[in-house]
N, C-alpha and C positions, 0 to 999 in steps of 0.2 A: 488832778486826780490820778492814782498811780494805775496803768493801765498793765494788767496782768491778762497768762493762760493757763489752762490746767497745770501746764509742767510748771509752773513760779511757785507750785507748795514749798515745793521741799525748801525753796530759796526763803520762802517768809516764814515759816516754822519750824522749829527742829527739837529732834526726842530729846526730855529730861529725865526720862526715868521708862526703864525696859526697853525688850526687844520686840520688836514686829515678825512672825511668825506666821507668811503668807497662806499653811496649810490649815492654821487652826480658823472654825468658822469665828466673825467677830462680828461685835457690835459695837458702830461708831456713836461719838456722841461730842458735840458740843455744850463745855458747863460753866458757869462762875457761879460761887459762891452757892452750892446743891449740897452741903452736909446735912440735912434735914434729910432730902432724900433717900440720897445714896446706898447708906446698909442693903433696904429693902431692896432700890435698882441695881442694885450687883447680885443682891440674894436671891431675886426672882428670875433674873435672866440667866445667872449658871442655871438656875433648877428648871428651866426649860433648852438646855443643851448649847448655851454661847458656849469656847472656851478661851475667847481674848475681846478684853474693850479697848479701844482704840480710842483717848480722850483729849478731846482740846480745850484744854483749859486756858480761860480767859481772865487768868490773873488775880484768881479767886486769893478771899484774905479770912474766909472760914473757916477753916482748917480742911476743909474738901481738898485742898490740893495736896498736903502734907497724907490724906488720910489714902488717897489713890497710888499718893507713892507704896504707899505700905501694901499693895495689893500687887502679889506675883503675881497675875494672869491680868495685868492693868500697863496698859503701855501711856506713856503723857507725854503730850506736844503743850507747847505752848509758841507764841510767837510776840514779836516787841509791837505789834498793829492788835486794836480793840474789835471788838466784835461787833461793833456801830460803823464803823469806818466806810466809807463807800470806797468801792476800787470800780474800775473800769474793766470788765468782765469778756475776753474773746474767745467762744466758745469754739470746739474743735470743729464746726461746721462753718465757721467764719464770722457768728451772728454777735453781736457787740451789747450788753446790757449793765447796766451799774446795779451793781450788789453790795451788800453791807459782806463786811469780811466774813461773819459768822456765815452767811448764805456760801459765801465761796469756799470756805474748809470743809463744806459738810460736800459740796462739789466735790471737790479738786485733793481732798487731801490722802480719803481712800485709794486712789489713782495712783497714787506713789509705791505700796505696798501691792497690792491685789488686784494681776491682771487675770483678770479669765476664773476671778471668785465672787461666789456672793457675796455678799458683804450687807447689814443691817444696820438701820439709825433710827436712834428716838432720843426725844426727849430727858431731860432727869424727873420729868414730872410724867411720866408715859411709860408703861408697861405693856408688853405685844403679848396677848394671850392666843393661845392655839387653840383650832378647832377639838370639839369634841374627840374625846380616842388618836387623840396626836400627841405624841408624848415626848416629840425633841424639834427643834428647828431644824437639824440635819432631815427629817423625811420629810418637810415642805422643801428645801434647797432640792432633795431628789426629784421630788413632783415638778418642781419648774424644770430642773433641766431635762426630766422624761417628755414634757410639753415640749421642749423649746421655747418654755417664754422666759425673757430677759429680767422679768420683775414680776411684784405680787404686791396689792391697792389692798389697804386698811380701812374698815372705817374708822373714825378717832371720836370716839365716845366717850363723852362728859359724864363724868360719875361725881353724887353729890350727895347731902344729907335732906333731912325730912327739911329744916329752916336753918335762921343763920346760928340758933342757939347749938346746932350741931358743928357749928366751927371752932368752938372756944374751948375744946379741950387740945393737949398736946397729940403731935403729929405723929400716927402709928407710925412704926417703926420694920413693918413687914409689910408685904402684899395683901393677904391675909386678914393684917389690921387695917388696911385701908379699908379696905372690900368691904368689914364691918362695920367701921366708922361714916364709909362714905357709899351706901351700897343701892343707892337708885339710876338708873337710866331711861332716856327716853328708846319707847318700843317704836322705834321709826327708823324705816331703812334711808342711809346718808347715802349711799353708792350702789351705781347699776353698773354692773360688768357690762362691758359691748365688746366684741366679738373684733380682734383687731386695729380696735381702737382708744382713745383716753378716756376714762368711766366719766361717766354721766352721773352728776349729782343731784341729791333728791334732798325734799324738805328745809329744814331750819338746824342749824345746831342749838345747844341745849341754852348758850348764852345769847343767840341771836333772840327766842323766844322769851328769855327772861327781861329783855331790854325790852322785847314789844309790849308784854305783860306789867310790869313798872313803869310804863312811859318814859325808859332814860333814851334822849331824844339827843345828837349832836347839835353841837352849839357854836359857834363863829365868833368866836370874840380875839378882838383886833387890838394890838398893845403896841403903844411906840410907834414907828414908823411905818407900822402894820395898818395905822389907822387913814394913812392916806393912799395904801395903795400894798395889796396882797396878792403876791405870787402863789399861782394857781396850786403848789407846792406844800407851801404853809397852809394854804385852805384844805388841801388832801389831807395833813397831818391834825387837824381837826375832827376829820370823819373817824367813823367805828372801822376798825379795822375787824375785817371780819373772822371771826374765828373758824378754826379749819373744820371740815367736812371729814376728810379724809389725809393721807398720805401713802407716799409708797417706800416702804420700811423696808423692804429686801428688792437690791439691785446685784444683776449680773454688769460686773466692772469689767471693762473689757474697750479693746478701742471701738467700736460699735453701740457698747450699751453704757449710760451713763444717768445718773442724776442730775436733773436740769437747776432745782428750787428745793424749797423745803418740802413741795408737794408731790411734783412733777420725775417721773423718768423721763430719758428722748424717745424710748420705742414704749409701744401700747403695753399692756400689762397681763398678765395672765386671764384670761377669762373664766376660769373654772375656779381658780384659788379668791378666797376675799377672806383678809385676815382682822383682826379686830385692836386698836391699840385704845385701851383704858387713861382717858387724859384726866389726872386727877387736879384739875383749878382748883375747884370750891373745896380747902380743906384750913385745917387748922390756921397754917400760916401764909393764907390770902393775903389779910388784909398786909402783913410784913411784904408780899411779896409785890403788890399795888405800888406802897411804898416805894420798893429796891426798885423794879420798871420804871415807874417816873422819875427818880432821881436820876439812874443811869439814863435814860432813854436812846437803849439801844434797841429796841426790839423796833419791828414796823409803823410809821407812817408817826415818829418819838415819843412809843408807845401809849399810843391820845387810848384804846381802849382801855388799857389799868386804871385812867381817870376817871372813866365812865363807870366802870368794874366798882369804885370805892363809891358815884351816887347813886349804885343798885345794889349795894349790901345798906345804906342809912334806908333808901326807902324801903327795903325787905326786913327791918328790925323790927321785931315783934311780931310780926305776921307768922299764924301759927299754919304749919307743913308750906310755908311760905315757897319751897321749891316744887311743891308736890304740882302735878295737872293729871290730865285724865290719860294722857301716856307715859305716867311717870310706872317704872318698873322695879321689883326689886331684884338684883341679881341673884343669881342661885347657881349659879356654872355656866360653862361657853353655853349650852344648851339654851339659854335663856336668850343669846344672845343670834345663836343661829335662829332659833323661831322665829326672833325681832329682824331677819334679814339683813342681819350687821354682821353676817360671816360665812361664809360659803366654800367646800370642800368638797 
């Protein structure tokens, strides 16, 4: 297993297209194969004040890769190692853990460009919405470093339709259209700020509760040479991988402050800021994206939930407001969202 530190980015990746411009604020992102996305995740983050992404493309063959070239304010890494890959991970504290690649470029690769900057990361299926009467990312970056805090916790809000008959049209192509097409949340606060410490998670996410609701239940099934004898490993990659609560989308990079995970900073997080990132799963191109997970099986624990994810859309067919429950909410602005205690300024 290749044993890597922060400083090996630059050695395992290197720029194919633009320059890195440490003053403009960015937004980092790990993608393969996001042109469905895309449009809308460039169009909605300029109109909330990025002005550079920072993309690590993992060998996309959708034309997302050709399509990011074509964006001036669009910088692309790529590297010859996959995003499933496990590397032997030694952190600047000296603490040793094994990560999938993709976990370690969202680490390690901002660290190369941006010392002593914010720097932001989401998803291609994830949009960071601002509180109410905030009108750019640059005056959340003022407020943390007016705080002095190093970073600022999301909560990541599963946005979905009435049932599944709302997935089967094509995939809006704006923020906008999603919001329209996919416009419920659950009114339940994910994250409690603590005062100097790692937030405290609250409740269920919105797929945790759909699993309990259908009964799609993890299952053990042993093939091959599995059937005499399964490392505790293979059994893990069976279970639900749980779907997130939360993350922390804007870190201070610096040799002191850093992203640990896909969830995690190393220092405690802002306590007054709580930002909101809208995760759009349940949309059009689910069930294709089930699919692409399983095939690839890069994502966590070889991606066993996208399995689960494909026998709780069969049992949810036909079932009429089949996402709906008695906290299901419909959005209307951050306001709906700050009420629901899934955003705090």
């Amino acid at each position: 297993m290749l044993q890597v530190t922060i400083q090996d980015a630059g050695r395992l990746a290197r720029i194919v297209h633009g320059t890195v411009d440490p003053s403009r604020l960015t937004l980092f992102s790990t993608m393969k194969d996001e042109m469905n996305f895309l449009p809308a995740w460039l169009d909605h983050h300029r109109s909330i004040g990025f002005e550079q992404f920072l993309i690590w493309d993992d060998q996309s063959g959708d034309g997302s890769y050709d399509y990011l070239c074509r964006q001036s304010d669009v910088v692309v890494m790529r590297s010859e190692l996959s995003f499933g890959m496990e590397l032997r991970y030694t952190d600047p504290d000296g603490q040793e853990s094994v990560e999938r690649m993709g976990t370690y470029m969202k680490i390690a690769l901002p660290h190369l460009f941006f010392d002593g900057a914010y720097v932001a990361y989401v998803d291609a299926d994830e949009f960071l919405i601002l509180p109410p009467d905030i009108a750019s990312m640059q005056a959340v970056v003022d407020r943390l470093r007016a705080e002095g805090a190093p970073s600022a916790v999301a909560s990541v809000v599963e946005f979905f339709p009435r049932d599944v008959a709302g997935l089967s049209d094509a995939l809006p192509q704006s923020f906008a259209g999603l919001i329209a097409a996919y416009p419920w949340f659950q009114d339940e606060p994910l994250v409690d700020l603590v005062p100097g410490a790692q937030p405290r998670l609250l409740g269920k996410s919105k797929t945790a509760r759909l699993f309990a609701r259908y009964g799609v239940e993890p299952k053990l099934e042993r093939r091959g040479w599995h059937r005499l004898w399964m490392p505790s490993r293979a059994k893990k990659a069976q279970r639900f991988q749980k779907s997130p609560r939360h993350k922390t989308p804007l870190v201070l990079r610096d040799a002191q402050s850093r992203l640990t995970g896909s969830h995690y900073a190393n220092c405690a997080p802002s306590a007054e800021v709580l930002l909101t990132v809208a995760h759009f799963v349940f949309t059009a191109q689910f069930a294709d994206k089930i699919r692409r997970a399983t095939e690839w099986g890069a994502h966590a624990n070889g991606a066993s939930k996208y399995r689960y994810y494909a026998e709780l859309l069969d049992r949810m067919a036909g079932v009429p407001d089949g996402f709906l429950d008695e906290a299901s909410m419909r959005y209307e602005g951050p306001e709906s969202l700050a009420r629901a205690g899934l955003m705090r300024w």
